[in-house]
C-alpha positions in Angstrom: 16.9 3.2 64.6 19.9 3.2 66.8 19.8 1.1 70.1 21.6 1.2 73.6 21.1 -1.4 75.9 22.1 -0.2 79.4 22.1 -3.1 82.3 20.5 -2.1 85.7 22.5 -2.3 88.4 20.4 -3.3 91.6 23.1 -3.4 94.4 25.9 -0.4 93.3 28.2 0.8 95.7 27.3 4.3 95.5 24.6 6.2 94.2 26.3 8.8 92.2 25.4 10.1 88.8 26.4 8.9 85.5 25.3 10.1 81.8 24.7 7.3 79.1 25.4 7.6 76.0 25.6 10.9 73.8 25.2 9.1 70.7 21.5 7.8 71.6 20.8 11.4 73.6 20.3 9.7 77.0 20.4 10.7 80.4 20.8 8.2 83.6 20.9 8.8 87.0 21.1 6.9 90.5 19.5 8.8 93.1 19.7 7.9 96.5 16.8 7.2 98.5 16.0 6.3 102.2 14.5 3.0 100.5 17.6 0.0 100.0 16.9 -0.1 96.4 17.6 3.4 94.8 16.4 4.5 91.9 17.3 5.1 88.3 15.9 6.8 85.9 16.9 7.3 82.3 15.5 9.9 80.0 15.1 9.5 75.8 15.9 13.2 74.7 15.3 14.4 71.7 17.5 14.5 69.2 18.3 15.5 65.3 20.3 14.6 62.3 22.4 17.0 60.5 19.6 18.2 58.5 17.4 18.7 61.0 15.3 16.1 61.0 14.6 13.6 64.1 16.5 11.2 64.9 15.2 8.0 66.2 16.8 6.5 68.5 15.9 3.7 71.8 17.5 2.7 74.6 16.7 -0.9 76.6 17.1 -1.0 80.2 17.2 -4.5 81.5 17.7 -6.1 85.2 16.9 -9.6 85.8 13.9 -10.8 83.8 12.7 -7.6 83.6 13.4 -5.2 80.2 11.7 -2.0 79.0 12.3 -0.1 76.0 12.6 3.6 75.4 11.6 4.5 71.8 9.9 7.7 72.7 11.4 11.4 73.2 11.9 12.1 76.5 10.3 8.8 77.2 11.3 8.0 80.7 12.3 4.8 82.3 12.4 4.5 86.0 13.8 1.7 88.8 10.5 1.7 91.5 9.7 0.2 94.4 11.0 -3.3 94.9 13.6 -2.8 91.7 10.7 -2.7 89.1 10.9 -1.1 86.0 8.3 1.9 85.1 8.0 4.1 82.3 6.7 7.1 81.9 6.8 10.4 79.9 8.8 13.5 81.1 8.5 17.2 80.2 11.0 19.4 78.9 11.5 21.0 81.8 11.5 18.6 84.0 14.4 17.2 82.3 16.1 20.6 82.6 15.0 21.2 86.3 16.7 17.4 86.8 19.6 18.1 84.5 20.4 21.1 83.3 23.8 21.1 84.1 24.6 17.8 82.4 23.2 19.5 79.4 25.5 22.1 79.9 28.6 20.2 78.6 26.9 18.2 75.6 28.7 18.9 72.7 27.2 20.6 69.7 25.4 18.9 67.1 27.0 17.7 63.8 27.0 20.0 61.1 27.0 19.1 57.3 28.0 20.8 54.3 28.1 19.9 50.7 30.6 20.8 48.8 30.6 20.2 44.5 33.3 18.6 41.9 33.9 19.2 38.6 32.7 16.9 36.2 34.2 13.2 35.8 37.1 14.8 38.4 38.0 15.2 42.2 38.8 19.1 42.1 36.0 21.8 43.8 33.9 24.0 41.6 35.2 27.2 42.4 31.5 28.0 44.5 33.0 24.8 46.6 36.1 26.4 46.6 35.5 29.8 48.2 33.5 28.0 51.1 36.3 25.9 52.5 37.3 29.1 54.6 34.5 29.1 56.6 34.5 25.2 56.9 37.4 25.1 58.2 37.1 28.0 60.4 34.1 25.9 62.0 36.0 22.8 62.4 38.9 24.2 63.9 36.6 25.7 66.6 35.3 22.4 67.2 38.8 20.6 68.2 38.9 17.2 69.1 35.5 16.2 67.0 35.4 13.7 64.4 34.6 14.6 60.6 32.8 12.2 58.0 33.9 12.8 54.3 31.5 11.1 51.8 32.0 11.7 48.4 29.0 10.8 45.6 29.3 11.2 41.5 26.7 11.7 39.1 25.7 8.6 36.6 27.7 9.5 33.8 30.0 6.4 33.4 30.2 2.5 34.7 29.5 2.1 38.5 32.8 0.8 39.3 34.1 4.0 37.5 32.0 5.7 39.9 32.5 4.1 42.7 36.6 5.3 42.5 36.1 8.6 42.1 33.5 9.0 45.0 36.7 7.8 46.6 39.3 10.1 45.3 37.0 12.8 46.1 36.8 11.6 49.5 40.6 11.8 49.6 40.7 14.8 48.0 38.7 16.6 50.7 40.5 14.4 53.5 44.0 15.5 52.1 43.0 19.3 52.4 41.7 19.1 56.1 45.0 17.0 56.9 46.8 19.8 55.1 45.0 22.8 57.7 46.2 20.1 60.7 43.5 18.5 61.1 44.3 14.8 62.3 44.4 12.0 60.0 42.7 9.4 62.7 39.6 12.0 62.9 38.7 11.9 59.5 36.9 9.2 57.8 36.9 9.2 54.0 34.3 7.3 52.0 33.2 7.2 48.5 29.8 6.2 47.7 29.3 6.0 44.1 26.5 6.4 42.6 24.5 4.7 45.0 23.1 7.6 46.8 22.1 10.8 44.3 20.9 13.8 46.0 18.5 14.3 43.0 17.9 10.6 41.0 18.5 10.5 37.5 18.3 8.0 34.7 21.5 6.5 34.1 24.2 8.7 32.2 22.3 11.8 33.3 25.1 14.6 34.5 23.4 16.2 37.3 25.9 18.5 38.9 24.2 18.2 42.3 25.1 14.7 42.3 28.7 15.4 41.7 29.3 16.3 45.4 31.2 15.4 48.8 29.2 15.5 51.9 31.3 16.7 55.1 29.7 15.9 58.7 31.9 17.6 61.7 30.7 16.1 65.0 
């Protein structure tokens, strides 16, 4: 679970606006109120991993002595009365009546894509091969995002064996993006070994889905 921990202010100098974090999905806002304390309220939203699946996620909000955690979606946390924390639960669209323009501008959500190797080496089946196009095509139209390359082997061979070649695939992928113009401080090459098969296998099994590179454009 992935935490934020966002200090409540209880004297700013304007009440303006402000959007936390996109990583943890949350929104904040100061709104101004004929009271001297305003109030803030930040929302949980709901959010996914490139697969699909829900993310979870929390944000603290602390002031003084006083702390409350978000752990929900679309949990809501809000500055009341004399500068007491409340929490409650929003709807969807209340969070869209509230802030549907900030939700304009959020960038996409990652995508993933797995791409296969050739057995014992760093070169693309030729499947893998013939989808780079459109990968590419996709991360191009996402300019300015970062991209995750982690490369995996089967468990044919020694796991230090392993653990290099998940790296030279890694590299391999990283050095084709970097060839299409992509730049090098956006991409993040890793090998992973063995350690994490997409289908397990005893060891010295060649399972061609293991063999693989996983890229994640955010």
């Amino acid at each position: 679970m992935t935490f934020a921990h966002i200090p409540v202010p209880t004297r700013p100098r304007l009440p303006v606006p402000r959007t936390a974090w996109a990583l943890v999905g949350v929104l904040a806002t100061l709104v101004g109120c004929a009271a001297p304390v305003p109030t803030l309220r930040v929302v949980l939203l709901p959010q996914s991993d490139t697969t699909g699946q829900p993310l979870k996620t929390a944000v603290t909000l602390k002031t003084g002595q006083q702390s409350l955690t978000l752990d929900q979606p679309l949990a809501l946390g809000e500055l009341v009365g004399k500068g007491q924390l409340a929490k409650r639960m929003a709807t969807l669209d209340e969070v869209q009546a509230r802030y549907g323009d900030v939700l304009k501008i959020q960038p996409p959500s990652p995508e993933s894509f797995v791409l296969g190797f050739l057995p014992g080496k760093s070169q693309l089946t030729p499947e893998s091969e013939s989808q780079l196009p459109r990968i590419i095509a996709l991360a191009k139209s996402r300019a300015g995002g970062e991209i995750v390359v982690l490369g995996h082997t089967d468990r044919v061979g020694s796991v230090e064996a392993n653990d290099k070649l998940s790296a030279e695939r890694a590299r391999a992928i990283a050095d084709l993006l970097k060839a299409q113009g992509f730049s090098a401080d956006l991409i993040t090459a890793i090998g992973r070994g063995e350690r994490d098969p997409l289908v397990p296998t005893a060891d010295e099994v060649a399972e061609p889905r293991n063999r693989r590179a996983e890229i994640i454009i955010r």
